[in-house]
ZALUM-677643 format. One record per residue: residue number from 1; x, y, z of N, C-alpha, C in turn; residue in one letter. Coordinates in pm, 1 decimal. Example, Ala and Ser with C-alpha at 12.3 -4.5 7.8 and 13.67 -1.06 7.14 Angstrom:
residues 2
1; 1319.0; -569.0; 780.0; 1230.0; -450.0; 780.0; 1320.0; -330.0; 780.0; A $
2; 1285.0; -225.0; 708.0; 1367.0; -106.0; 714.0; 1290.0; 3.0; 787.0; S $
end
This chain:
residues 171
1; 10339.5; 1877.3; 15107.3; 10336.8; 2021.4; 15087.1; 10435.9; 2091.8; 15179.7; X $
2; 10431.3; 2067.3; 15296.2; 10552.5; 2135.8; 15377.4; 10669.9; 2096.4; 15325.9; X $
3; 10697.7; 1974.2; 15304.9; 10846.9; 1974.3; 15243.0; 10881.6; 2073.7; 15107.9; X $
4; 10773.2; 2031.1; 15022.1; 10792.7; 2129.7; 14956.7; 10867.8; 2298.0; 14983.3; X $
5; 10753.5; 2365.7; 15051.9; 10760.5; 2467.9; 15123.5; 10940.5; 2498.5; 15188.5; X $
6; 10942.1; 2373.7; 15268.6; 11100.2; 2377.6; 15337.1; 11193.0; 2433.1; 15223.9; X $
7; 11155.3; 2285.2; 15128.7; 11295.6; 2297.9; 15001.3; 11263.1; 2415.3; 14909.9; X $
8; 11168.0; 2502.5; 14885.0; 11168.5; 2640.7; 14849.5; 11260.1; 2766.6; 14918.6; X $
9; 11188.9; 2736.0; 15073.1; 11276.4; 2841.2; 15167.7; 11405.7; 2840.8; 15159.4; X $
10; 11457.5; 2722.6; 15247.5; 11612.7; 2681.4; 15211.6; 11695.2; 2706.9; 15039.6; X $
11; 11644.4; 2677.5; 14916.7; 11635.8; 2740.9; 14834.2; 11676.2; 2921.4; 14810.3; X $
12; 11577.9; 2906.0; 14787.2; 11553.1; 3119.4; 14843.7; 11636.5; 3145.6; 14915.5; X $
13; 11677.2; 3086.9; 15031.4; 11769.7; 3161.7; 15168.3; 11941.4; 3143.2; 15121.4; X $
14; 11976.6; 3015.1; 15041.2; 12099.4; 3037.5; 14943.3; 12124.8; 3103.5; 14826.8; X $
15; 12011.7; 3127.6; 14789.5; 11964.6; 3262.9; 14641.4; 12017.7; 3386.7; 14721.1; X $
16; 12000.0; 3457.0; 14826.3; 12022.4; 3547.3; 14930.5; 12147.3; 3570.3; 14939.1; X $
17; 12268.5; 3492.9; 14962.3; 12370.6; 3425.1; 14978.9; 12466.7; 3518.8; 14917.6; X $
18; 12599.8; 3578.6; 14877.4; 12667.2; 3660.6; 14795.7; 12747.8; 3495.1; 14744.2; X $
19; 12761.6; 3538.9; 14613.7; 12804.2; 3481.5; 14525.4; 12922.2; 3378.1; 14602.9; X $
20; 13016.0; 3434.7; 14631.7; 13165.7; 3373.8; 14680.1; 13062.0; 3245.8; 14816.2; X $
21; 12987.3; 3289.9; 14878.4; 13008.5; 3196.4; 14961.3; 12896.4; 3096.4; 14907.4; X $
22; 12834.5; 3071.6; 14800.1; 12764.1; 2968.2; 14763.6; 12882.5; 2913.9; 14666.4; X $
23; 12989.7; 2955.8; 14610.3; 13128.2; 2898.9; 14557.7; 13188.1; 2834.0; 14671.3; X $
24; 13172.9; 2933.8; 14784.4; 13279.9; 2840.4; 14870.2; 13207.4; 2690.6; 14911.8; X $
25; 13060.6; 2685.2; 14952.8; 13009.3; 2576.5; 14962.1; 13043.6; 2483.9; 14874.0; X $
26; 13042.7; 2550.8; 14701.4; 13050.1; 2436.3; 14654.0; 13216.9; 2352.2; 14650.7; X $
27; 13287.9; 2450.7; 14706.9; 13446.3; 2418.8; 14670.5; 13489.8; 2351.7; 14819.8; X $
28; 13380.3; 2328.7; 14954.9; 13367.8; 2232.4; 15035.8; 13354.8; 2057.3; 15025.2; X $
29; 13296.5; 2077.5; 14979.0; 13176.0; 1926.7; 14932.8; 13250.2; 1825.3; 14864.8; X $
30; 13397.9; 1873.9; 14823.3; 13444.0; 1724.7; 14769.0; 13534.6; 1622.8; 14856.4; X $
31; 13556.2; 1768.4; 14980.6; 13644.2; 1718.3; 15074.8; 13584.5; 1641.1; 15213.5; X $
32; 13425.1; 1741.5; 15193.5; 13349.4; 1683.0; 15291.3; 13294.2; 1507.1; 15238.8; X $
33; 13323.3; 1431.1; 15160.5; 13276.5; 1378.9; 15145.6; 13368.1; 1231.6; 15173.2; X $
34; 13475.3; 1254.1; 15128.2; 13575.0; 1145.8; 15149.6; 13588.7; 1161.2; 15353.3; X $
35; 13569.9; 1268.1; 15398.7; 13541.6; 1279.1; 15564.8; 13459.9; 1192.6; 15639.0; X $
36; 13342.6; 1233.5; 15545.4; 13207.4; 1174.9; 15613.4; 13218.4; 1006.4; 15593.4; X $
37; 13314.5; 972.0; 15495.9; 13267.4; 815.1; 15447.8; 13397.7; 762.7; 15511.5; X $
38; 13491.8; 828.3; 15545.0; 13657.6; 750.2; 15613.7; 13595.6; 665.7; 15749.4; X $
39; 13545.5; 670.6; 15786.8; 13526.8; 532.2; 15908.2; 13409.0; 460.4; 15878.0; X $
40; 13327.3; 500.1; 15776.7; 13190.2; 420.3; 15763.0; 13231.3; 295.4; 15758.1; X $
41; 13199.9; 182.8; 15803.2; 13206.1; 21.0; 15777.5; 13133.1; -8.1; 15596.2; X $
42; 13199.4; -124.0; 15533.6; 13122.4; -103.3; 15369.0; 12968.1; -129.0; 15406.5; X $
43; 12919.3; -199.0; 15519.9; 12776.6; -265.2; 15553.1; 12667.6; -110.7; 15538.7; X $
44; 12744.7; -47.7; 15613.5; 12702.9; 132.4; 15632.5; 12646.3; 162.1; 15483.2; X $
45; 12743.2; 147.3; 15424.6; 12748.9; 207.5; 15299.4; 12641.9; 171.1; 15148.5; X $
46; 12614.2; 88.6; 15215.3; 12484.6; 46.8; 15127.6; 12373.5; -15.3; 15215.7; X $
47; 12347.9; 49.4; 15329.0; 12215.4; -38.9; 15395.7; 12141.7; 135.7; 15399.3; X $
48; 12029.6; 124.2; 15348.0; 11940.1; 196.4; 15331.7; 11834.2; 216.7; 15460.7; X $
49; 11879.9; 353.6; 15528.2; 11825.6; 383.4; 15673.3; 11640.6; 386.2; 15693.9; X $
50; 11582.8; 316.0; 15552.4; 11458.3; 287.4; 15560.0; 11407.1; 303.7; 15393.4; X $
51; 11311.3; 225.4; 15378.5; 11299.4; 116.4; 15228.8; 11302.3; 228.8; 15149.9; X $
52; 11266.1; 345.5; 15158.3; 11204.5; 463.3; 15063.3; 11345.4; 574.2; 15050.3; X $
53; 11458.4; 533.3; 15154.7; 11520.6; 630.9; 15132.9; 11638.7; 606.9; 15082.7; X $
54; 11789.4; 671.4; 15043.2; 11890.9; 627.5; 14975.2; 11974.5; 552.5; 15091.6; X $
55; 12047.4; 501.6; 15013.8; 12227.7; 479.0; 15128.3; 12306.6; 533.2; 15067.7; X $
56; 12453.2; 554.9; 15201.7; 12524.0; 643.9; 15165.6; 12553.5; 635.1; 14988.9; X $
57; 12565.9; 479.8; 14939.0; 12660.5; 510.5; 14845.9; 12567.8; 593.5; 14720.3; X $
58; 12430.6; 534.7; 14759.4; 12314.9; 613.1; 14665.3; 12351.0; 707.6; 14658.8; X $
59; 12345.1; 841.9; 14784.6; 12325.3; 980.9; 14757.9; 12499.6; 1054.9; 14742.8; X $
60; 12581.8; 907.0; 14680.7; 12747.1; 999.5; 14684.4; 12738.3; 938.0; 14523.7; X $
61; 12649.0; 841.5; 14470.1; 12672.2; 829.0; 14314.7; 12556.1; 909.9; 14245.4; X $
62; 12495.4; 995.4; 14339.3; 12339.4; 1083.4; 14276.2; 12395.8; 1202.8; 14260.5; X $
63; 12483.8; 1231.0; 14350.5; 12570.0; 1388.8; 14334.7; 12673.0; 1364.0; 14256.7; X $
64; 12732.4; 1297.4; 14219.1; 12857.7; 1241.3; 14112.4; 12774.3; 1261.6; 13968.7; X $
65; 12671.1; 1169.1; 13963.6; 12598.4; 1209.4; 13840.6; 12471.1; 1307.8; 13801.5; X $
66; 12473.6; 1398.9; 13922.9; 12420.6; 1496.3; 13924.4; 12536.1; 1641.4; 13875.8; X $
67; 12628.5; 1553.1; 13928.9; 12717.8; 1717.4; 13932.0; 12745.7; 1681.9; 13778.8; X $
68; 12792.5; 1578.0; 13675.4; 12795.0; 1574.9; 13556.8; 12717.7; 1659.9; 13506.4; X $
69; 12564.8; 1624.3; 13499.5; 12420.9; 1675.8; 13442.2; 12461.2; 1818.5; 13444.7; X $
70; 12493.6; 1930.0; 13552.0; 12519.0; 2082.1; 13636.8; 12635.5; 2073.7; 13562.6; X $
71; 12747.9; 2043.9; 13565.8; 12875.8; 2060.7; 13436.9; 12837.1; 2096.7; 13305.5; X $
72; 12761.6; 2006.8; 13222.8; 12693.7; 1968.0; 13105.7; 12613.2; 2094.6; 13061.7; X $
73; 12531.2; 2126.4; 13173.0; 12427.0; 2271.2; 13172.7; 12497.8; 2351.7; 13163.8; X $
74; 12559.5; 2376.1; 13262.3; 12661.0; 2462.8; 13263.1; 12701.7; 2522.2; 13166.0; X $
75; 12782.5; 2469.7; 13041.0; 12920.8; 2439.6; 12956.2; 12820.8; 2493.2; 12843.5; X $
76; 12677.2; 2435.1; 12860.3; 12584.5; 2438.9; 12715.4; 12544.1; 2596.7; 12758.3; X $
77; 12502.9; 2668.9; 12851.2; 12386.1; 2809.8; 12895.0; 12552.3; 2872.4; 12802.7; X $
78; 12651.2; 2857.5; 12899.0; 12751.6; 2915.0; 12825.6; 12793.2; 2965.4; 12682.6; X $
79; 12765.0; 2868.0; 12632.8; 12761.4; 2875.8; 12467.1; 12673.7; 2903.4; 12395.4; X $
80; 12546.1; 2852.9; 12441.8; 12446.1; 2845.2; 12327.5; 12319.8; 2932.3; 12418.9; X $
81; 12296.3; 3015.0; 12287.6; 12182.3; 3099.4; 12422.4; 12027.3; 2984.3; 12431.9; X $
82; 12004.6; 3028.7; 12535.9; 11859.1; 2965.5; 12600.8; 11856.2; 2815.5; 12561.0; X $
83; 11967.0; 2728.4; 12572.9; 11903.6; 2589.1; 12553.6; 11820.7; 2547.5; 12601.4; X $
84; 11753.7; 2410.7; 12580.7; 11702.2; 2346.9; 12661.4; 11716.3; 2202.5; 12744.5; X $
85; 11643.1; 2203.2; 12832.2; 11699.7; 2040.7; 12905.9; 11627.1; 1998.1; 12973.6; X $
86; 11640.3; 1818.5; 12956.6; 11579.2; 1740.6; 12939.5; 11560.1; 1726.9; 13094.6; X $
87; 11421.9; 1668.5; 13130.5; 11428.3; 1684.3; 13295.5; 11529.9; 1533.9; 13342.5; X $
88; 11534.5; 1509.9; 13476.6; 11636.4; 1393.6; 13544.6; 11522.6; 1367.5; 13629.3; X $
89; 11541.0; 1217.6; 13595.6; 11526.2; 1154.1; 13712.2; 11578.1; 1099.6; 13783.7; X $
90; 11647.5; 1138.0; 13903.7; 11757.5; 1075.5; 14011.0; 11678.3; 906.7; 14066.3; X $
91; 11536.5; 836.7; 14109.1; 11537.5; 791.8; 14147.2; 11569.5; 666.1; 14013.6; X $
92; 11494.0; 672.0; 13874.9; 11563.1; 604.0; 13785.5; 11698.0; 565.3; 13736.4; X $
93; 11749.4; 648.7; 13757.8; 11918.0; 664.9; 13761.0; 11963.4; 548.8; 13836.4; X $
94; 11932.2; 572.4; 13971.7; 11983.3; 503.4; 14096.4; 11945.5; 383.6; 14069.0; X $
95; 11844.2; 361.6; 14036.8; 11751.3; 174.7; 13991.7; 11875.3; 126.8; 13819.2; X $
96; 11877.7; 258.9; 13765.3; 11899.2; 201.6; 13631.7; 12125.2; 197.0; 13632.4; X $
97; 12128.1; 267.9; 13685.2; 12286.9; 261.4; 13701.3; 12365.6; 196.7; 13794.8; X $
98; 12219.5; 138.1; 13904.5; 12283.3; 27.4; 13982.0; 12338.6; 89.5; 14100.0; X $
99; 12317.4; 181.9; 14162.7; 12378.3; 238.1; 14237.2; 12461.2; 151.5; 14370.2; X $
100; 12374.1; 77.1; 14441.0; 12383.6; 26.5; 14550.1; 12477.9; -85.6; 14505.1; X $
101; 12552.8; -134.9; 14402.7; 12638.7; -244.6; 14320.4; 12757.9; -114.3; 14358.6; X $
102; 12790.9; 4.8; 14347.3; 12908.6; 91.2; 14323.8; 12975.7; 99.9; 14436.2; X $
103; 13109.8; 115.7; 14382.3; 13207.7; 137.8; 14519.4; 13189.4; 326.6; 14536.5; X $
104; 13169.8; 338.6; 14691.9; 13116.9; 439.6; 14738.8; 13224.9; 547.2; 14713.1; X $
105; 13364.4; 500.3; 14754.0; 13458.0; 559.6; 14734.5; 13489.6; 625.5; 14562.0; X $
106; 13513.6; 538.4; 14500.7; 13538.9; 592.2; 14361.2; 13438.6; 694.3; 14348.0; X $
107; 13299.3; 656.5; 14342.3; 13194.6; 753.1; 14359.3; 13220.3; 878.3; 14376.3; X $
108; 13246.3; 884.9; 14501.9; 13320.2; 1025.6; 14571.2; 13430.2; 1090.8; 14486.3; X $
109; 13564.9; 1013.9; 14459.6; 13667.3; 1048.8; 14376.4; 13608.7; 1131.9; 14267.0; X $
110; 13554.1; 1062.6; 14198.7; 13494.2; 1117.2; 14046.5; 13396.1; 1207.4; 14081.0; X $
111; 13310.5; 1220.0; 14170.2; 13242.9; 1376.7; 14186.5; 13333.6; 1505.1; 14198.6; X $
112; 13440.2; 1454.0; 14285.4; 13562.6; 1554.2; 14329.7; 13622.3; 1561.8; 14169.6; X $
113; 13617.9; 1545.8; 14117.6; 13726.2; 1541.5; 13979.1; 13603.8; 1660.6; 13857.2; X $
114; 13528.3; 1595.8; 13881.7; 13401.9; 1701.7; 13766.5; 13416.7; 1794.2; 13894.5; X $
115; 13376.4; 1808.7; 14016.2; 13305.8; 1931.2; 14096.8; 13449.3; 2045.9; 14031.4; X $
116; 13583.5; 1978.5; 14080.6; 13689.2; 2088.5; 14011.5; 13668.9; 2146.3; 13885.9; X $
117; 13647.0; 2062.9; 13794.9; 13607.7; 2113.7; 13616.0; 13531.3; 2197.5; 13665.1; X $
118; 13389.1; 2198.7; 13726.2; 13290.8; 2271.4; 13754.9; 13317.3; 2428.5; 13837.6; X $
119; 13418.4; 2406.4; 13909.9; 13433.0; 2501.5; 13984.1; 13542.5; 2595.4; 13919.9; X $
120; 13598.0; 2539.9; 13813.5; 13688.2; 2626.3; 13760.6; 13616.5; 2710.1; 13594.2; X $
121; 13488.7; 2587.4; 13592.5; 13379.6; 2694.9; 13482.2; 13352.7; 2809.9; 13555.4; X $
122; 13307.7; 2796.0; 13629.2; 13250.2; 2888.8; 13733.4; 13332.8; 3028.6; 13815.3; X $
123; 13424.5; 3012.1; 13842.3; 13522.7; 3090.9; 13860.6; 13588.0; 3158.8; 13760.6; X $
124; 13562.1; 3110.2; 13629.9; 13577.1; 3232.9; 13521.3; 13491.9; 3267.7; 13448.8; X $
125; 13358.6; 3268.0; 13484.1; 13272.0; 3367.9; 13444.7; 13238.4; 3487.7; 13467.5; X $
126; 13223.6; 3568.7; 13354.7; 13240.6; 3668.5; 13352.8; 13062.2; 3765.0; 13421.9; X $
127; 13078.3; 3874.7; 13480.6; 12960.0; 3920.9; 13520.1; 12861.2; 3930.6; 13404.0; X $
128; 12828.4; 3993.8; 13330.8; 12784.6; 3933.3; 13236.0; 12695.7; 3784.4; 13228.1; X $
129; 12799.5; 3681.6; 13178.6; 12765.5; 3536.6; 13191.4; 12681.7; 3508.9; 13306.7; X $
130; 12671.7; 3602.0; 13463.0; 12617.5; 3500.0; 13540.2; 12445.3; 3562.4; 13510.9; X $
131; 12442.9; 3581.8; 13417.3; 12250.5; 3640.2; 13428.2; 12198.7; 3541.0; 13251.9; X $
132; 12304.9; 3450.3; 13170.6; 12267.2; 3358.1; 13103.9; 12178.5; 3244.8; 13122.0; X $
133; 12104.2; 3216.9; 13067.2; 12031.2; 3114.1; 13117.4; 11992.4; 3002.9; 13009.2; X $
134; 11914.2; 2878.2; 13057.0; 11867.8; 2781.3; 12956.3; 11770.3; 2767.9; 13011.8; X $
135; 11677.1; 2651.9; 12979.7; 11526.7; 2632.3; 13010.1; 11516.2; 2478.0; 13054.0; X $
136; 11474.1; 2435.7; 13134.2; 11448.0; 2305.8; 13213.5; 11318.8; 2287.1; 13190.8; X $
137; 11312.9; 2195.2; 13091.5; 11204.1; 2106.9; 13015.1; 11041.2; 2034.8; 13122.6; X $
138; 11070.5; 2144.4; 13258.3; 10962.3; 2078.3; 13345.2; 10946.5; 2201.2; 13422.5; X $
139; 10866.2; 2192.4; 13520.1; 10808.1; 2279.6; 13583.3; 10890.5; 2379.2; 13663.0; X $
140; 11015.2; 2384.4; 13613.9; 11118.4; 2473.9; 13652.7; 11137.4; 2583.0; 13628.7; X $
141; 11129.0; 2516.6; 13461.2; 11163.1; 2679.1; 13370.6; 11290.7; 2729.5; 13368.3; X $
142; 11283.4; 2854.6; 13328.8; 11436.2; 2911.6; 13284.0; 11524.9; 2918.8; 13426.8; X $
143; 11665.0; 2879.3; 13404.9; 11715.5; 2915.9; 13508.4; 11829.4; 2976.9; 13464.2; X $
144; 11896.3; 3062.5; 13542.2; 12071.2; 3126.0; 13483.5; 12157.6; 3039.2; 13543.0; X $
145; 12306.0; 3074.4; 13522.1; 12410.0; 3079.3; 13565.9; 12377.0; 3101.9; 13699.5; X $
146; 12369.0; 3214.8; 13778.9; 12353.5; 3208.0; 13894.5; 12238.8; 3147.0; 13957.5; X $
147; 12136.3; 3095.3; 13890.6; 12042.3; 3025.7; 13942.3; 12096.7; 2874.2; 13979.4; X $
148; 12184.6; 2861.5; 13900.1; 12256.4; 2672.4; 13902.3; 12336.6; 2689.6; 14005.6; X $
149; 12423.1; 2772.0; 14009.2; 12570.3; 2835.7; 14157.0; 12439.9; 2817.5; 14287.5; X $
150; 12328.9; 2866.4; 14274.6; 12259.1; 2863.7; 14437.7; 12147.6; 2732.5; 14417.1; X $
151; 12185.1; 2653.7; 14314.4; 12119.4; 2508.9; 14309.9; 12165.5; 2393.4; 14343.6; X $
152; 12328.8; 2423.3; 14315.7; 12440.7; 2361.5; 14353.0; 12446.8; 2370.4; 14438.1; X $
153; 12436.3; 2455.6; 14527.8; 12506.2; 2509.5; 14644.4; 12393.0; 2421.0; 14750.6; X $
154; 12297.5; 2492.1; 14727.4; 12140.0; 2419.1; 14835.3; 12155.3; 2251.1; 14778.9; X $
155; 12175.2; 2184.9; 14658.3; 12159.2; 2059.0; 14618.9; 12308.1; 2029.0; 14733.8; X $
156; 12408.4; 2038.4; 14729.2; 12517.5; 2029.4; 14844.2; 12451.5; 2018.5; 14970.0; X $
157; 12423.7; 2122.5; 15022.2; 12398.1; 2077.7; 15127.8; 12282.5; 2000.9; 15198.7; X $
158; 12195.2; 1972.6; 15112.1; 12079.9; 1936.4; 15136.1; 12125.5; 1760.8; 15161.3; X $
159; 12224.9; 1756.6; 15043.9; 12258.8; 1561.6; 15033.9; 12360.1; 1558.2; 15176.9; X $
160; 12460.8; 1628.0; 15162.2; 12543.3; 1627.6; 15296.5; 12485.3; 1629.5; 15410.4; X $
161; 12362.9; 1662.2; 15423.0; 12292.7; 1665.7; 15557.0; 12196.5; 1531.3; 15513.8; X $
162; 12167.5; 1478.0; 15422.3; 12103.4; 1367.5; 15411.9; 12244.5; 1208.0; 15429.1; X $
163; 12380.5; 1255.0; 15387.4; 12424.0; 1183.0; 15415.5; 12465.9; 1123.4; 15565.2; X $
164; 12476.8; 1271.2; 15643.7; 12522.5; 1226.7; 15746.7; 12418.7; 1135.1; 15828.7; X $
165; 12278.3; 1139.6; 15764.8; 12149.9; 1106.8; 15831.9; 12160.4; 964.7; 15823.1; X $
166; 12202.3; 922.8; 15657.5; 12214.5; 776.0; 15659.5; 12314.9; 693.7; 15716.9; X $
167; 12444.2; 767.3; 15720.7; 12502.8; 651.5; 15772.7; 12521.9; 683.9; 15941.6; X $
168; 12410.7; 745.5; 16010.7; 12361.5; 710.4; 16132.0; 12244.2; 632.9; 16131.8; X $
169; 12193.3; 560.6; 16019.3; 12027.3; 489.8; 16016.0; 11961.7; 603.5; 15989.8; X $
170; 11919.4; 689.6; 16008.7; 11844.3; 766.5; 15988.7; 11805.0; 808.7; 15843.4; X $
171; 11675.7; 797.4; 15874.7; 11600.2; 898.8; 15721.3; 11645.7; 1036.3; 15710.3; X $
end
C-alpha cells in the first residue's frame, strides 16, 4: 500500500509539471541511457540485484517495449476517438521476449529511435489534441494525451532511478 501511495504522489507531482518540462524529461532519457550503461561490465548487465527484481538489461528492453506500446497509443487517441487498450504486462513480456538473452545496448539504441518518433508525435500536437483521450482496458480508465506526456515522463524516471539501483546491486 505505501508503494502504491508513493507511485500515485510522484505521479500527481509530474501531472503538476508544465508541459515543456515533462517533454524535456522525456527528450533526456535516450541519452541518459547509453551514459548510465558505457562502463557497466556485460556481467552487470544481466545479474539481477535480487531474485524479484529486473537487471539492467530487463528495465532498458521494458522501456524500449514500453515506449513502442506509448507510440502505438499515442498515434491511435490521435486518430480514432476514445479507443481502447489492451492492458500490458511488463513482467510477462520480460519472461516471454527473453529479456535477460538481449544485448543491452541495441536495447537502448532502439528505444532512442521510437522515443524520437514519439517525441516528434508529441511536439506537434496541437492544444486541442492534448485533452484527447482512449480508455485502458483495466483499472486505469480513460487517459489523454496529456495524461500519457506525465506517464511517460514519471514511467522515465522512475526506471532511470531503478536503473541506476541495479547496476549498483541494489533493488
Amino acid at each position: 500500500m505505501v508503494v502504491a501511495v508513493k507511485v500515485r504522489d510522484r505521479l500527481a507531482a509530474w501531472g503538476r509539471r508544465p508541459r515543456a518540462e515533462r517533454l524535456a524529461r522525456l527528450a533526456t532519457t535516450a541519452s541518459e541511457l547509453p551514459a548510465r550503461l558505457a562502463t557497466a561490465p556485460a556481467t552487470v548487465l544481466t545479474r539481477r540485484p535480487a531474485p524479484d527484481a529486473w537487471a539492467p538489461v530487463e528495465i532498458v528492453c521494458h522501456l524500449r517495449d514500453l515506449e513502442e506500446s506509448f507510440h502505438e497509443r499515442l498515434a491511435l487517441i490521435l486518430t480514432t476517438d476514445e479507443p481502447r487498450f489492451p492492458t500490458t504486462n511488463p513482467d510477462r513480456w520480460a519472461a516471454e521476449r527473453q529479456y535477460l538473452r538481449q544485448d543491452t545496448h541495441d536495447a537502448a539504441r532502439a528505444f532512442a529511435r521510437r522515443r524520437a518518433d514519439t517525441l516528434t508525435v508529441l511536439r506537434g500536437v496541437n492544444d486541442e489534441a492534448w485533452t484527447r483521450a482512449g480508455w485502458q482496458l483495466d483499472s486505469r480508465g480513460r487517459r489523454t494525451v496529456d495524461d500519457f506526456l506525465t506517464l511517460i515522463a514519471w514511467h522515465d524516471d522512475n526506471h532511470i532511478e531503478q536503473l541506476a539501483r541495479a547496476l549498483e546491486g541494489r533493488r
